[in-house]
N, C-alpha and C positions, 0 to 999 in steps of 0.2 A: 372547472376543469382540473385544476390544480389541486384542490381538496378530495375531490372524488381519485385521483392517482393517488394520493399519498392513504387514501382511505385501502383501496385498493392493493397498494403496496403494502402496507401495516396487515392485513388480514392476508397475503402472502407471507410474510413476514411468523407469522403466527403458525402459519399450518407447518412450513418449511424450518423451522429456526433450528431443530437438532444441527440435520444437513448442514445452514445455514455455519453454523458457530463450529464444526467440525473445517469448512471449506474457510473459513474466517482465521482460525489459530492459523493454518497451514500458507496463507494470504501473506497475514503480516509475520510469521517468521522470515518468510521469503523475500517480503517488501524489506525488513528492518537488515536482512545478509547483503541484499542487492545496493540498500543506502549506503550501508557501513563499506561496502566495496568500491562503489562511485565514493564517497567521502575519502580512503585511503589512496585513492589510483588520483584524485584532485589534488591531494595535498603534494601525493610524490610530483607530479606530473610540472604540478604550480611552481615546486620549488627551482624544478628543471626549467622549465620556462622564463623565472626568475635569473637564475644565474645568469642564462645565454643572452637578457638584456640585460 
């Protein structure tokens, strides 16, 4: 079951991968703006947090 999905996936994979790696950069730009924004809004937030105990 598991090999016939990922066989199945890979040869999706294949036919789609332009599309694929065009929706992929545009992914993690977004993934890596959305981290770095949770990471700056935790640090400030932590520090506030911090102080008031």
């Amino acid at each position: 079951m598991e090999m016939n999905l990922s066989e199945r996936l890979a040869n999706w994979l294949i036919k789609n991968w332009k599309d694929i790696c065009f929706i992929e950069i545009f992914v993690l730009i977004g993934w890596s703006i959305l981290m770095y924004a949770l990471y700056l809004l935790d640090e400030k937030y932590m520090q506030k947090f911090y102080l008031l105990n």
